[in-house]
N, C-alpha and C positions, 0 to 999 in steps of 0.2 A: 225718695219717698218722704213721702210726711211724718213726723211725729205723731201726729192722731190717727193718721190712718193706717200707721205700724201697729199701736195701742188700742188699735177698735172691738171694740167688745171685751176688752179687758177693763178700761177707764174710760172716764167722761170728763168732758171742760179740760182735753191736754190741748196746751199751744200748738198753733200749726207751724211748726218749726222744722224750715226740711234738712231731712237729715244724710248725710254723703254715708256712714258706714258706722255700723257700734265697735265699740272695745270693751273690754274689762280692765286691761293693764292700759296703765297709764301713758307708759313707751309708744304705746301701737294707736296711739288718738292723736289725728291730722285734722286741717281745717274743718269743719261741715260733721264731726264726727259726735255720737249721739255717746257718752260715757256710762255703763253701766256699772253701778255700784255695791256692790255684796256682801256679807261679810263673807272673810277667809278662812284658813286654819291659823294665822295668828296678827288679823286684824280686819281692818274695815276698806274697801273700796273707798269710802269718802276720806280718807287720809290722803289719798292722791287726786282728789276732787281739784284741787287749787292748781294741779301740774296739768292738767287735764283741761283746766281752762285755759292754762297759758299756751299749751300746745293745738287749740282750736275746737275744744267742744262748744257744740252749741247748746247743750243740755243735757243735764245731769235728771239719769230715771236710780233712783236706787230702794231698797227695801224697807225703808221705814225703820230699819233697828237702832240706829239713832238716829241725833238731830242733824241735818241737813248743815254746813258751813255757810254763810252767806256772801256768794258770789254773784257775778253780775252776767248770769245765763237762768235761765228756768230750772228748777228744781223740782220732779215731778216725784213723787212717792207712788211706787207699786207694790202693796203685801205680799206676800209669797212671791215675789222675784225670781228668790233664786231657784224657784220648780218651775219656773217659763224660760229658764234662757234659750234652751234649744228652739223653743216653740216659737220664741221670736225672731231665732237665727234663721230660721225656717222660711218665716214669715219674709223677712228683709232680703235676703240672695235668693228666695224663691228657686233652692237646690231642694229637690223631692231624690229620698234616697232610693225611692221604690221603683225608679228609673233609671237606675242602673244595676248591676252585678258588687255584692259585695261581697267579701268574703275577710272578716272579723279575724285575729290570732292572738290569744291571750296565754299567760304561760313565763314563767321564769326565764330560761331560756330560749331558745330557737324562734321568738316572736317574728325577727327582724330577717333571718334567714329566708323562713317559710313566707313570710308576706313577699321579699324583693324574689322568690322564687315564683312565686303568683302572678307580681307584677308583668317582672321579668317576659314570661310566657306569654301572656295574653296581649303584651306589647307584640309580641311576633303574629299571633295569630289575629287580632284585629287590629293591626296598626297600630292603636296608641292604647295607655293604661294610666291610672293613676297610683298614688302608693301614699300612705300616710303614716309614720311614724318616725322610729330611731335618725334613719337617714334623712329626714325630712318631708315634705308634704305638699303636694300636687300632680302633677304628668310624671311620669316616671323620667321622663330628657329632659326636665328643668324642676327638678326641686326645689324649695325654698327652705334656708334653713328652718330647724325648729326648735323649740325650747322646750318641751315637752315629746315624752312616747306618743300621746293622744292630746290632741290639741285641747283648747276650752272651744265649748259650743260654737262662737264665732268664727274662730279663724276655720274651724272644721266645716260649715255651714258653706264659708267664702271657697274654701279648697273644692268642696263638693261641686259647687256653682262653677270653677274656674274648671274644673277637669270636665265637665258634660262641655260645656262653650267649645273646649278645644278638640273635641271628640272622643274622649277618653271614659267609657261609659263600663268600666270593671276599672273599680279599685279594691286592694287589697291594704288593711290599715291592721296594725298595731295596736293593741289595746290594754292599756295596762292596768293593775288593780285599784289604783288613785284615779285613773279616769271613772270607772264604770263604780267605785263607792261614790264619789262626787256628780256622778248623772252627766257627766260629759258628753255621752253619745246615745243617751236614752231616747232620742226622736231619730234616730239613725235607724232602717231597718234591714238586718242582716239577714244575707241570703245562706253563708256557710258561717257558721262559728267552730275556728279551729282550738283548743287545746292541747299546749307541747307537754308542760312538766310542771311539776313545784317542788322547788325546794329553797331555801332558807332565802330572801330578801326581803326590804322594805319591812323589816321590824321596828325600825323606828319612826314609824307610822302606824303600821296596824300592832296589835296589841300583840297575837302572838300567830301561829302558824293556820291555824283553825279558823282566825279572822281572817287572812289572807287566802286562803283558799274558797271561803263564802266571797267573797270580793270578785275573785273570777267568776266562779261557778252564776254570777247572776245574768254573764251573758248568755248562758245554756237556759236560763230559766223565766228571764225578765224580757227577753229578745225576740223571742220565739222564733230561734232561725229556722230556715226549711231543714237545714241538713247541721248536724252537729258531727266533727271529725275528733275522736279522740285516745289520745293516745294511752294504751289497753297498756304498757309496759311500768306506766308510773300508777302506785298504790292509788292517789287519790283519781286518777283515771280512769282504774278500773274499776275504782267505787261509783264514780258517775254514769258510767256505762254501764252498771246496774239499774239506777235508779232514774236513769234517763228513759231507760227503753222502753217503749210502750208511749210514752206521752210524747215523741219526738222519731223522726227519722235517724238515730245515731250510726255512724261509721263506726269502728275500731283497728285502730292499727297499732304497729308495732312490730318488733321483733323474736318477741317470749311468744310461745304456745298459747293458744286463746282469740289471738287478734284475728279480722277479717280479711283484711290487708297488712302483707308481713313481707321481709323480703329475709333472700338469703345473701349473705355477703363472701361471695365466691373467691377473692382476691385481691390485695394492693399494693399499687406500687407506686412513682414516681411519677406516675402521668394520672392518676387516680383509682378507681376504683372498680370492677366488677358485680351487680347485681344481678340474681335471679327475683324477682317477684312473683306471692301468690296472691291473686286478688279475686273478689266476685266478678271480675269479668273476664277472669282467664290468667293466664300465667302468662309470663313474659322475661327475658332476658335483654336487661342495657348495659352499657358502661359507663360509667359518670367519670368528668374529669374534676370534680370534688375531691377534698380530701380533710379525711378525718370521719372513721365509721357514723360518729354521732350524723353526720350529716343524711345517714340513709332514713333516721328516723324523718329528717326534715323533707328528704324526697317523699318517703310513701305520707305525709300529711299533704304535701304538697301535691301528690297524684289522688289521691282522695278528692280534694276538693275542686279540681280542674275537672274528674272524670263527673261528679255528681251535679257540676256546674253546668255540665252540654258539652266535652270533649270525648268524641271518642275515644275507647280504652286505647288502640292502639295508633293515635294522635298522641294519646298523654305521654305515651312511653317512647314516641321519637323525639318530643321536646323535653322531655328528663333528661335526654341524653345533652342537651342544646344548654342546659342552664350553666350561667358562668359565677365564679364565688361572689360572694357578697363583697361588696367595699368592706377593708376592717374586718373582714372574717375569714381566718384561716387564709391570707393572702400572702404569698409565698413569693420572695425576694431574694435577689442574691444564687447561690450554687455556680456560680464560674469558677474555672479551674483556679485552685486554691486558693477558696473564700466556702464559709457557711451558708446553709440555706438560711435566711430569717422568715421567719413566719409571724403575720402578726396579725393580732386577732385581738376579739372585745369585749373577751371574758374577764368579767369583774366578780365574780359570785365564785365560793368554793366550787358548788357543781358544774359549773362552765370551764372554771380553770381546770378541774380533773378531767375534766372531757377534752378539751386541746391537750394537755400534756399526753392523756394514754392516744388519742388521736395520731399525735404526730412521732411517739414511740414505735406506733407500727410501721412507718417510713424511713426509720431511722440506723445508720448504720454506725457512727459513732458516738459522740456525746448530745445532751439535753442540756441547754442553757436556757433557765426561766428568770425571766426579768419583768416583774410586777410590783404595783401599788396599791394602795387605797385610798376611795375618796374622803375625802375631810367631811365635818358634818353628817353621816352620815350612820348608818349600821355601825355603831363600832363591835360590835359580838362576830359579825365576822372576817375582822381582819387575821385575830387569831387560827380560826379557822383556812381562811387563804395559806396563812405560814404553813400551817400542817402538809395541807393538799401538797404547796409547793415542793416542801421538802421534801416529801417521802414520793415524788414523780419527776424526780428532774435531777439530773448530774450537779450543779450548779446553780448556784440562786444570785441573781442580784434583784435588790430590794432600793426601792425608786419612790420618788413621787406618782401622784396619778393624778386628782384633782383639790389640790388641801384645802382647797376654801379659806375658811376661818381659820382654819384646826393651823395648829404646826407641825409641820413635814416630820420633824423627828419625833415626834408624839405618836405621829400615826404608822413612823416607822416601827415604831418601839411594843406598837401595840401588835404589831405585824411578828417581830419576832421572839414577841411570849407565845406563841404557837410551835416554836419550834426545838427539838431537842438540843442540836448544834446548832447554834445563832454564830459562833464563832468563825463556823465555814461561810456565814455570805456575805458576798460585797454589798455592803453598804454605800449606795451614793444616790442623795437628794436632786441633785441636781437631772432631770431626764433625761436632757441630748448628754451631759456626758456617760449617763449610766447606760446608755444607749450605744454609744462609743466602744466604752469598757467591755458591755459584754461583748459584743459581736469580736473586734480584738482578742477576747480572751480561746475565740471558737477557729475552728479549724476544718479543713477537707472533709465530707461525714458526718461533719455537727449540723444539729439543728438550734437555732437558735429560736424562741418563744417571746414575742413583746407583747405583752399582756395585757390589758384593760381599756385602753382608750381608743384603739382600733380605728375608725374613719374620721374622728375629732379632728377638726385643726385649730385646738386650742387648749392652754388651760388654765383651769380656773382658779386664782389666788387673790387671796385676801379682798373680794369682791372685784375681781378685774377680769374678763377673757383673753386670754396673753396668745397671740398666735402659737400656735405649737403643731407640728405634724409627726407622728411617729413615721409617717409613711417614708417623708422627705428625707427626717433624720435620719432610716435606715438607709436610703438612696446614697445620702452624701457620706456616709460610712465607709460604705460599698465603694463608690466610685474614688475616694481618696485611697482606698489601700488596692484597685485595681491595676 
């Protein structure tokens, strides 16, 4: 496509300069590629203007807020830029989101669950699906990694485009509160907008709990899905589902008295779980081989918006029974005869880690070993908090790395264990394959063991570097060493 004819009716007198693909980040710009320029939260796209040419732009469109570098490509100024990117992503992959099935999930925790549970599904029922977030972003059998929950406009626009091409005309994406304050996915148009929960993250970004919960609540309001799913259990949930209703088609689920759709959780064991569900299309009785109660909150969002999508009620409730765990969530390793179960999962947040640990307490018959970090840069308010949850839910604590960034590992240990009463009881070790090592070693026939926070990651990230790393692998070659 052309440069002007991408530009039309927005500008006049642009060069006809044809353009192979836009970017925003400077990394992601190849020969023929059109660089867009913006400002950010702590600087400017034309800082990377000069990388951007060396790596094959043909031309630089940016916002006017400052002066343009002088380089040896075209410089095009467009005023308000940054309230067209979608419109031009739009424009350029000519992916129309009204053309397929979407279904949006915003929410502290279970975003990632409840999307690859959506995926998941609709992958079985029409052949192919897409998936956009945590795990990455395209067809759900070949994702691409990603650097972001919700993409920027482009790559989301190019994802869109690539998933309709392959057949994949339901996708389920991840949406987090920095995409939809930043307008990321504002020309997206959602068919279901789901709601899991809120509680304490990404304060070091939004100001305080109040802004963050406005931040979600805009895909209920700004979006205008057909169907809004939300979960009646959490306080600001069931304040939405007040002031929702009437101006929107809203769901309610949950497990507290009130919800529309609730289920009852009959039983668990070692192969998973027992539900009864009560819903507006009838009652029903599955098994899931999930585990960890919090996950039935993630089935009934997940049956909610499969049923209100065009699946029959009892279609919905033979493929609940079909969904397999998430990569990195609650993914259970190990139990051979005398060795521990390790379970590992990608709770990073107090409410997430409280929810794995009493989770896998009810499957547990003799000790809890939780072996968690925190990221560097980051929330430091609740690392403290992590320590509490940890200690007062788990036999055992070892305290590790997660992702330090910048930060120093013992800094952010230290910050981890002024949260706790007895800091003296945990093993301390920086290092993650060996602290990784240590606990499992420390655990036994009965034990469960907990590896906490980085869940499907095969990296991590230090002092600007992504260092390969897999908790998965580590706990494999644990395993298979003392087998």
């Amino acid at each position: 496509m052309s440069l002007r004819t991408l530009l039309e009716g927005w500008l006049h007198a642009v060069p006809d300069v044809s353009v192979a693909g836009l970017a925003m980040d400077s990394r992601q710009v190849g020969p023929g590629t059109a660089f867009v320029a913006v400002r950010g939260a702590s600087g400017h796209g034309l800082d990377h203007a000069e990388e951007a040419v060396r790596r094959g732009a043909v031309a630089i469109l940016h916002d006017g807020r400052r002066a343009p570098p002088d380089l040896d490509v075209p410089m095009v100024q467009f005023d308000g830029l940054g309230q067209h990117l979608g419109e031009l992503a739009s424009r350029f992959w000519a992916a129309s989101s009204e053309d397929m099935t979407i279904a949006a999930v915003t929410g502290t925790n279970g975003k990632t669950s409840v999307a690859h549970f959506l995926a998941q599904t609709w992958q079985r029922v029409h052949g192919r699906a897409g998936m956009v977030g945590t795990l990455g972003y395209g067809p759900l059998d070949e994702l691409e990694p990603g650097t972001h929950t919700t993409p920027d406009p482009f790559t989301l626009n190019r994802v869109l485009a690539h998933c309709m091409d392959s057949g994949a005309d339901h996708l389920a994406m991840e949406v987090s509160s920095h995409a939809l304050e930043q307008g990321r996915v504002d020309t997206v148009q959602m068919d279901a907008a789901i709601f899991t929960n809120l509680s304490r993250d990404h304060l070091d970004y939004h100001a305080d709990m109040q802004a963050y919960a406005a931040a979600k609540r805009r895909l209920f309001t700004e979006h205008a899905p057909r169907f809004s799913i939300i979960n009646h259990d959490d306080m600001t949930g069931r304040r939405w589902v007040r002031e929702l209703s009437g101006q929107q088609e809203v769901l309610s689920y949950g497990l507290m008295p009130g919800a529309e759709l609730t289920a009852e959780l009959l039983g668990q064991d070692a192969d998973g779980m027992a539900l009864r569900l009560h819903s507006p299309w009838g009652p029903a009785e599955l098994r899931s081989g999930l585990m960890g109660s919090f996950n039935v909150s993630n089935l009934l969002a997940t049956a909610g918006a499969l049923t209100l999508l065009g699946l029959p009620w009892s279609d919905t409730v033979r493929e609940l029974e079909l969904i397999k765990p998430v990569p990195g969530r609650m993914r259970r390793l190990g139990g051979a005869p005398g060795q521990p179960v390790v379970v590992i999962d990608y709770a990073h947040t107090p409410d997430a880690l409280a929810h794995s640990l009493s989770a896998i307490r009810a499957h547990l018959s003799g000790r809890l070993v939780c072996l968690f970090g925190c990221g560097g840069n980051r929330d430091r308010g609740k690392r403290a908090e992590m320590g509490q949850v940890a200690e007062s839910l788990s036999d055992a604590l070892v305290v590790t790395s997660d992702n330090p960034r910048f930060e120093s590992v013992n800094s952010i240990i230290n910050d981890v264990l002024r949260g706790m009463k007895d800091p003296a009881r945990v093993t301390v070790e920086p290092d993650r394959a060996l602290a990784i090592q240590r606990a499992i070693r420390s655990a036994g026939p009965g034990d469960i063991v907990l590896v906490a926070g980085k869940g499907h990651e095969r990296w991590q990230e230090i002092a600007g570097q992504k260092i390969p790393f897999s908790d998965e692998s580590t706990v494999r070659a644990v395993l298979e060493a003392a087998a």
